[in-house]
ZAMARPA-917062 format. One record per residue (C-alpha): residue number from 1; x, z, y; chain; residue in three letters. Coordinates in steps of 0.2 Angstrom, whole numbers, always signed. Example, Ala and Ser with C-alpha at 12.3 -4.5 7.8 and 13.67 -1.06 7.14 Angstrom:
2
REC,i,x,z,y,ch,aa
REC,1,+62,+39,-22,A,ALA $
REC,2,+68,+36,-5,A,SER $
END
This chain:
335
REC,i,x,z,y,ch,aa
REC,1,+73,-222,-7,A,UNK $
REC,2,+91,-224,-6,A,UNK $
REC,3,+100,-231,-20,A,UNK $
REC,4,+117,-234,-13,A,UNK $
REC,5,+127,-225,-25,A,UNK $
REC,6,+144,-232,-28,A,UNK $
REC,7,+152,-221,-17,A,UNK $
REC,8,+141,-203,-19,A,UNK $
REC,9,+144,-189,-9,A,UNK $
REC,10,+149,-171,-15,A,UNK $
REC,11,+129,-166,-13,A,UNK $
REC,12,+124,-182,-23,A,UNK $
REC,13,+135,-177,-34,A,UNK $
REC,14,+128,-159,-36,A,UNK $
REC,15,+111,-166,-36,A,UNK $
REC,16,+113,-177,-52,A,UNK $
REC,17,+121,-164,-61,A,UNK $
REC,18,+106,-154,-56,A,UNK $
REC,19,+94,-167,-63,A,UNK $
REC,20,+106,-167,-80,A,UNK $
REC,21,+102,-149,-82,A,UNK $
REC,22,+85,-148,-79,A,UNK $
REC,23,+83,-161,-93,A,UNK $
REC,24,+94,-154,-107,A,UNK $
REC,25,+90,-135,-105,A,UNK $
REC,26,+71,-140,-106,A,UNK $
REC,27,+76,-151,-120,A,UNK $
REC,28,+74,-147,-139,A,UNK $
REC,29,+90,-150,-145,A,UNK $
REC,30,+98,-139,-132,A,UNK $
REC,31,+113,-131,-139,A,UNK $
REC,32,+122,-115,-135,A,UNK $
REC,33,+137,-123,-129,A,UNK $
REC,34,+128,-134,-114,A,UNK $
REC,35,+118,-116,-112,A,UNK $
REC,36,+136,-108,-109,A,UNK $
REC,37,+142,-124,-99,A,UNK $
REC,38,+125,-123,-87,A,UNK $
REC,39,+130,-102,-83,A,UNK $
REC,40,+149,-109,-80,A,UNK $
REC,41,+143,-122,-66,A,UNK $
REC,42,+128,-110,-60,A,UNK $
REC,43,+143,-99,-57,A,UNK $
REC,44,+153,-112,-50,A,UNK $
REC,45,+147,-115,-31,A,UNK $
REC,46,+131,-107,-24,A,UNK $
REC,47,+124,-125,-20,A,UNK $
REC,48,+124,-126,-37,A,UNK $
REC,49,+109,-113,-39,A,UNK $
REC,50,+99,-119,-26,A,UNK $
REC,51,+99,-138,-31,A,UNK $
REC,52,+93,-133,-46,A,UNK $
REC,53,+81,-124,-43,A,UNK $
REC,54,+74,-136,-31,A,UNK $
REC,55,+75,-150,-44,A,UNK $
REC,56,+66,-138,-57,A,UNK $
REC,57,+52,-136,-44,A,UNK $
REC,58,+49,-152,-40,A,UNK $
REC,59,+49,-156,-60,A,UNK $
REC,60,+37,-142,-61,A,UNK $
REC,61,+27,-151,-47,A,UNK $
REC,62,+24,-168,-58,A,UNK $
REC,63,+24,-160,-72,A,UNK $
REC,64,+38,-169,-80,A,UNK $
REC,65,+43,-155,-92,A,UNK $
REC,66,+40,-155,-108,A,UNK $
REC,67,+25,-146,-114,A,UNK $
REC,68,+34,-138,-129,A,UNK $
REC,69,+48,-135,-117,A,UNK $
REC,70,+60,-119,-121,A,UNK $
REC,71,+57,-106,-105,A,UNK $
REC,72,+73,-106,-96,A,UNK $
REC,73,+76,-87,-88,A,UNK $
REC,74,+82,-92,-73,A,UNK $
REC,75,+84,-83,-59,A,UNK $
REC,76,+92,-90,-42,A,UNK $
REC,77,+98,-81,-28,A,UNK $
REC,78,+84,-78,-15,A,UNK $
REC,79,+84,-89,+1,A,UNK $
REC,80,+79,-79,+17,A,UNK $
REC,81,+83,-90,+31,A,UNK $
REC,82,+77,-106,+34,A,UNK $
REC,83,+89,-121,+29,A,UNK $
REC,84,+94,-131,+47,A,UNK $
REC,85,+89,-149,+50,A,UNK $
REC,86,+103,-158,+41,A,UNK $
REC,87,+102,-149,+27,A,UNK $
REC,88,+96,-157,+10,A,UNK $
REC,89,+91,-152,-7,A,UNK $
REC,90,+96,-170,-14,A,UNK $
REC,91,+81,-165,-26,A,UNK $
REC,92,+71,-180,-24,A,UNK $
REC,93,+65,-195,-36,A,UNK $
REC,94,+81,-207,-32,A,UNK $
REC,95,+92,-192,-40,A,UNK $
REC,96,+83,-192,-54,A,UNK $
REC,97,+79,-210,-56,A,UNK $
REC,98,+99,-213,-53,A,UNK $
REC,99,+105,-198,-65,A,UNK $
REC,100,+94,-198,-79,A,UNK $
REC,101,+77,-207,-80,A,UNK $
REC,102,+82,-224,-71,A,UNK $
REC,103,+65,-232,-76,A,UNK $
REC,104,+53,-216,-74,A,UNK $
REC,105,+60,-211,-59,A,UNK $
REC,106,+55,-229,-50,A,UNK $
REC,107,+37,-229,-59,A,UNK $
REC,108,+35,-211,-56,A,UNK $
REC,109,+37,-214,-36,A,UNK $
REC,110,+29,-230,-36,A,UNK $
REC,111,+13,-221,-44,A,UNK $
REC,112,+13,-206,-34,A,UNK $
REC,113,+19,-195,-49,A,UNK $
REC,114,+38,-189,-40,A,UNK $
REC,115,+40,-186,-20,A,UNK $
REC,116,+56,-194,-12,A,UNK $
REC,117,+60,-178,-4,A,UNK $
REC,118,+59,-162,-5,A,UNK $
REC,119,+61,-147,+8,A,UNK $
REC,120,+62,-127,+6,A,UNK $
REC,121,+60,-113,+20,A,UNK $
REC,122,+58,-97,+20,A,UNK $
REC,123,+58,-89,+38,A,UNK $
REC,124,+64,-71,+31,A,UNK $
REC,125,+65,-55,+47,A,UNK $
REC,126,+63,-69,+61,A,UNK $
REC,127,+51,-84,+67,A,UNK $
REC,128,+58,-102,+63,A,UNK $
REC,129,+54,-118,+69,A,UNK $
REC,130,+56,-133,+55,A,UNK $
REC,131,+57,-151,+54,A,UNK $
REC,132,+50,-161,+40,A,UNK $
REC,133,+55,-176,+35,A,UNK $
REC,134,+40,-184,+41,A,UNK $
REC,135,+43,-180,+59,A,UNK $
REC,136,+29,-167,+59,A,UNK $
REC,137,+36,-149,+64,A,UNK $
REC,138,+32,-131,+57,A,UNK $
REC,139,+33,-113,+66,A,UNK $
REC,140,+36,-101,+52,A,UNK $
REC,141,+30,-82,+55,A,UNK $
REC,142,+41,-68,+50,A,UNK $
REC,143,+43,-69,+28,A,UNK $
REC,144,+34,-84,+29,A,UNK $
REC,145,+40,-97,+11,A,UNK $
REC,146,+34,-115,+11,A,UNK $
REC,147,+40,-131,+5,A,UNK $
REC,148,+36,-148,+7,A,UNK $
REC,149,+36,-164,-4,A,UNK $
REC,150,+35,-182,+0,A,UNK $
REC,151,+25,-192,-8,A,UNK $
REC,152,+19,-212,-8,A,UNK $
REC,153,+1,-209,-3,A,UNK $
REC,154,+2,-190,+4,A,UNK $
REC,155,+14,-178,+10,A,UNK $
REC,156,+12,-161,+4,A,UNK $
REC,157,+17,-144,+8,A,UNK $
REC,158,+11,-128,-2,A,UNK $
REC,159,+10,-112,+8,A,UNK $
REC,160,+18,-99,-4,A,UNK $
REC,161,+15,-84,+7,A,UNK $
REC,162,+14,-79,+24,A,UNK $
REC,163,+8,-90,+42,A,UNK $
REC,164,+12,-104,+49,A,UNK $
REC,165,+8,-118,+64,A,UNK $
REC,166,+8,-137,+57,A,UNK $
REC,167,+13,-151,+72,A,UNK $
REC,168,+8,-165,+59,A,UNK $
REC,169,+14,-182,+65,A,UNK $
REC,170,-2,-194,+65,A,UNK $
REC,171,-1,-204,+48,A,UNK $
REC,172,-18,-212,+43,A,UNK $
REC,173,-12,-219,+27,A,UNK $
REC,174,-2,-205,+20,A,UNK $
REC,175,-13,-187,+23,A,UNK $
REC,176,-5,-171,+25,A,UNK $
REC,177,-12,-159,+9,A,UNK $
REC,178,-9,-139,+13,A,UNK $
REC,179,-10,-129,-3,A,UNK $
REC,180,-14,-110,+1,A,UNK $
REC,181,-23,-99,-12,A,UNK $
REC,182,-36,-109,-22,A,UNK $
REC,183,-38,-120,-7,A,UNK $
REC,184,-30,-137,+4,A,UNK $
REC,185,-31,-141,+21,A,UNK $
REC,186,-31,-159,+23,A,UNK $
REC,187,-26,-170,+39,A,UNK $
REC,188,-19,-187,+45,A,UNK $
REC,189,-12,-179,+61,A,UNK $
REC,190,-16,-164,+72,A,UNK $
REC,191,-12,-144,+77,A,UNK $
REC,192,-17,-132,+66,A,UNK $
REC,193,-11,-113,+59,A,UNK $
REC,194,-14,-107,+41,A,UNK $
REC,195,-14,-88,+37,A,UNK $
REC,196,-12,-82,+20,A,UNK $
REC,197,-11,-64,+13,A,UNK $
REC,198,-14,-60,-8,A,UNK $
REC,199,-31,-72,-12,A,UNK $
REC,200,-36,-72,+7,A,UNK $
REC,201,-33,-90,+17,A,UNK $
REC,202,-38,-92,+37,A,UNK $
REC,203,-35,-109,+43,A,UNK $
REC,204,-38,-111,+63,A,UNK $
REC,205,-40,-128,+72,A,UNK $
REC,206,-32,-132,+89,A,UNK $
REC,207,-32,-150,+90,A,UNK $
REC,208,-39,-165,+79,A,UNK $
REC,209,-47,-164,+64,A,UNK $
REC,210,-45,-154,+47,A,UNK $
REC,211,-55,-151,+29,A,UNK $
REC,212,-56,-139,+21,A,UNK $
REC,213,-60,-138,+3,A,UNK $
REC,214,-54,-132,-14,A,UNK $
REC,215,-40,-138,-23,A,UNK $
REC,216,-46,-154,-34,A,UNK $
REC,217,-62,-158,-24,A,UNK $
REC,218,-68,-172,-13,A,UNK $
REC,219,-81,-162,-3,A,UNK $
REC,220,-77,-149,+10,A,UNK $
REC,221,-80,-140,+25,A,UNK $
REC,222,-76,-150,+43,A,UNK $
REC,223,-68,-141,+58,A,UNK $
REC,224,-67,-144,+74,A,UNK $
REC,225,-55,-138,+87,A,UNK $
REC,226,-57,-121,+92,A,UNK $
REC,227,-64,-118,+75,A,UNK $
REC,228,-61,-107,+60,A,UNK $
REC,229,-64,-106,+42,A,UNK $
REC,230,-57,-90,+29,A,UNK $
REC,231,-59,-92,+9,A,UNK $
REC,232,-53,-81,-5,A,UNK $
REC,233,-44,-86,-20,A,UNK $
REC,234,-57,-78,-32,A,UNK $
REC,235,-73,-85,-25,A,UNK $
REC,236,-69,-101,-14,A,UNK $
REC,237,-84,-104,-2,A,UNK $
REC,238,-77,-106,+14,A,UNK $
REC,239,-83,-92,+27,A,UNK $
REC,240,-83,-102,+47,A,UNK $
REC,241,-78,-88,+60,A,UNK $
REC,242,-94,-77,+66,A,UNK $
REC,243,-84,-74,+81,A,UNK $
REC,244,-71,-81,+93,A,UNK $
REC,245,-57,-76,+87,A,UNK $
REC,246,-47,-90,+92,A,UNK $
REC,247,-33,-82,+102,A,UNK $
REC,248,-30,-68,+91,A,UNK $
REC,249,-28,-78,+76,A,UNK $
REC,250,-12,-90,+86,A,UNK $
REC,251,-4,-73,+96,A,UNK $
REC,252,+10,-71,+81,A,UNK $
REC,253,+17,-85,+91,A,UNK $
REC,254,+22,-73,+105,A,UNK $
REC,255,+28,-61,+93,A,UNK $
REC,256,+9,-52,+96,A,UNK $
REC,257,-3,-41,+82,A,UNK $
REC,258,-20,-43,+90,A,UNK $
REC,259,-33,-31,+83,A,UNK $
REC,260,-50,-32,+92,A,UNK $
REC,261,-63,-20,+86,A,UNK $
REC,262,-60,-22,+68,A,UNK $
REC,263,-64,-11,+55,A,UNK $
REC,264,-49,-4,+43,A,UNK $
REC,265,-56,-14,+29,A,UNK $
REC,266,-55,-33,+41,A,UNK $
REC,267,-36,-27,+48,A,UNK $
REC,268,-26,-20,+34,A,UNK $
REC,269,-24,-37,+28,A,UNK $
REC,270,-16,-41,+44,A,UNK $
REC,271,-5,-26,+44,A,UNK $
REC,272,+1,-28,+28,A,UNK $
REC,273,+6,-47,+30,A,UNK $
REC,274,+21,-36,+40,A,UNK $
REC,275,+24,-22,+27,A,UNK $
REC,276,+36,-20,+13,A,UNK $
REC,277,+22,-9,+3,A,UNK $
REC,278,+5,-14,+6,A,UNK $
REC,279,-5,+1,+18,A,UNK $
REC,280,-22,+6,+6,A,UNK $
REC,281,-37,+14,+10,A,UNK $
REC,282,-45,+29,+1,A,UNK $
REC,283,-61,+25,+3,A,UNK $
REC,284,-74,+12,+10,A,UNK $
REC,285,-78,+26,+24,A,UNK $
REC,286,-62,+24,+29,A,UNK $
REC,287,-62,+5,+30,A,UNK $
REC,288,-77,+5,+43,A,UNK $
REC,289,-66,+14,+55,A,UNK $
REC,290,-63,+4,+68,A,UNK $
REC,291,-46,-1,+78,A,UNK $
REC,292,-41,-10,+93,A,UNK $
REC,293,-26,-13,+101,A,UNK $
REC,294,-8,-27,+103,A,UNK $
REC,295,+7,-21,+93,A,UNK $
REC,296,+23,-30,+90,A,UNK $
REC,297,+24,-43,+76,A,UNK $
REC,298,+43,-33,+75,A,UNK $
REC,299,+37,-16,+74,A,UNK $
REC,300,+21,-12,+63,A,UNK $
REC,301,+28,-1,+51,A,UNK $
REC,302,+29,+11,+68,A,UNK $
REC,303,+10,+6,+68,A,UNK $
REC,304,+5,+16,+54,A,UNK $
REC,305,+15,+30,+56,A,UNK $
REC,306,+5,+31,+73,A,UNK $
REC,307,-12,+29,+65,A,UNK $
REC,308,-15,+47,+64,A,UNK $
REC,309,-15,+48,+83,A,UNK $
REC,310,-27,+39,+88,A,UNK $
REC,311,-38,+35,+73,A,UNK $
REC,312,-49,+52,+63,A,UNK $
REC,313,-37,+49,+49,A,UNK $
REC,314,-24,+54,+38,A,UNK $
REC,315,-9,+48,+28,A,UNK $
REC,316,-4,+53,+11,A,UNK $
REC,317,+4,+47,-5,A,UNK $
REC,318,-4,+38,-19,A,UNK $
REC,319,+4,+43,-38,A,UNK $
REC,320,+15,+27,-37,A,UNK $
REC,321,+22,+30,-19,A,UNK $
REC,322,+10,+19,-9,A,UNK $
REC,323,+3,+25,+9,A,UNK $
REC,324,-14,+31,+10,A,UNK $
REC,325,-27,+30,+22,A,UNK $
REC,326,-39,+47,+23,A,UNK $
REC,327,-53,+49,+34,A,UNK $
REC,328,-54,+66,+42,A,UNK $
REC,329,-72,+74,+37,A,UNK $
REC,330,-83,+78,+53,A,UNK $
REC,331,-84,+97,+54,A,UNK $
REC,332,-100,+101,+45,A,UNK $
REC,333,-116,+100,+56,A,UNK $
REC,334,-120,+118,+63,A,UNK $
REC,335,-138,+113,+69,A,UNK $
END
């Protein structure tokens, strides 16, 4: 933790102005005027926005905010591109320990309570690659958020939406925690992807070792490389892969959609990952349809507008505007 202060920077700066805020507008005695002078330096520089909300996140995190705290509607702008390797939200426990809570700050990081440093991505219409602070690397799929939070005794990252690759620099004293849906995936050090779509979460081994289990518990499921295990948010038992679909699951590297003899019901959720408005089904006839076939990651939206020519189905519009998938009826037996 850094604690060199006498001369700041202009982003140290911003960062313990950040913490300031995020104290007094969650503070009882907040008063109209600081509301009026947090709008004026919101306004002030864009920087000032993103700091912010990094440091309101990482509050959130350790649950540093008061319970009875007044709700703070604040909306920053959204991030779509990944930030470059240099680039810092000074959001971390020596900002607030230095700005506002000198003597929490230092407990809170020696206890495990506040991370060191905090990182944001969010890939938007294109793949990233990502460092961590730890060394480890992250390939980020198209609309892909994460971020990722250093703490004393773990580092840990929580998969907001969307797929990505982990290159996790070997660390047997400090674990690397994944947080996607109800569930983590937990490691010292190896090569894994996470998927992650609604309440759905696929992890895939390529190398080492990961476990998987349910947020808060010690117990789990063990894979292997080469292995798989899928879990839903509302009932978390995880399901290991009935087949090999290894090589399918990592293809979004290439830019690749691998659908292999799936029903409607098993692949929309893997369409829809690349939509604006998720594609819906009519009926479960419709989902035991079956499809097959290698479509660009770049160009699904294409893909459904082409489902009618070569599937027995039909598209149509649901009362809110959402595409529908319609089976086309066999003609009636004549026999």
């Amino acid at each position: 933790m850094n604690h060199d202060r006498l001369n700041p920077s202009p982003d140290d700066a911003i960062a313990d102005a950040a913490a300031h805020w995020c104290m007094r507008l969650h503070a009882e005695d907040c008063t109209v005027a600081e509301r009026e002078a947090f709008s004026r330096w919101l306004a002030a520089d864009p920087r000032h926005a993103e700091e912010y909300q990094a440091m309101l996140e990482i509050w959130q995190t350790a649950d540093l905010l008061p319970r009875n705290a007044t709700v703070i509607d604040f909306n920053p702008p959204v991030r779509q591109q990944a930030r470059p390797r240099g680039w810092r939200p000074l959001a971390s426990a020596a900002a607030i320990a230095l700005a506002v809570l000198p003597l929490a700050g230092w407990v809170g990081w020696e206890q495990g309570w506040l991370p060191n440093h905090y990182q944001h991505f969010a890939s938007g219409e294109r793949m990233q690659t990502v460092e961590l602070s730890d060394g480890s690397t992250v390939q980020l799929n198209l609309n892909t958020e994460l971020t990722y939070l250093n703490y004393k005794d773990q580092r840990q990252v929580t998969l907001k939406r969307g797929e990505a690759f982990f290159k996790v620099r070997h660390d047997s004293n400090h674990p690397f925690i994944v947080h996607a849906g109800r569930g983590q995936t937990r490691v010292t050090g190896t090569q894994f992807n996470v998927w992650k779509y609604q309440d759905q979460v696929k992890v895939t081994l390529v190398e080492g070792s990961v476990l998987v289990s349910s947020d808060g518990s010690e117990g789990g499921y063990r894979l292997g490389p080469g292995m798989q295990a899928s879990y839903r948010q509302g009932d978390f038992e995880p399901q290991l892969a009935q087949r090999d679909d290894y090589g399918n699951s990592l293809a979004w590297r290439d830019g690749k959609l691998v659908l292999d003899n799936l029903s409607l019901e098993q692949a929309l959720p893997m369409i829809n990952r690349y939509l604006d408005a998720p594609l819906l089904l009519a009926d479960a006839s419709t989902g035991r349809i079956r499809i097959s076939g290698i479509y660009n990651t770049r160009e699904v939206g294409r893909l459904v507008n082409n489902l009618p020519k070569v599937l027995p189905v039909y598209l149509t519009r649901s009362k809110d505007g959402s595409t529908v998938l319609n089976r086309i009826s066999p003609p009636p037996d004549k026999g």
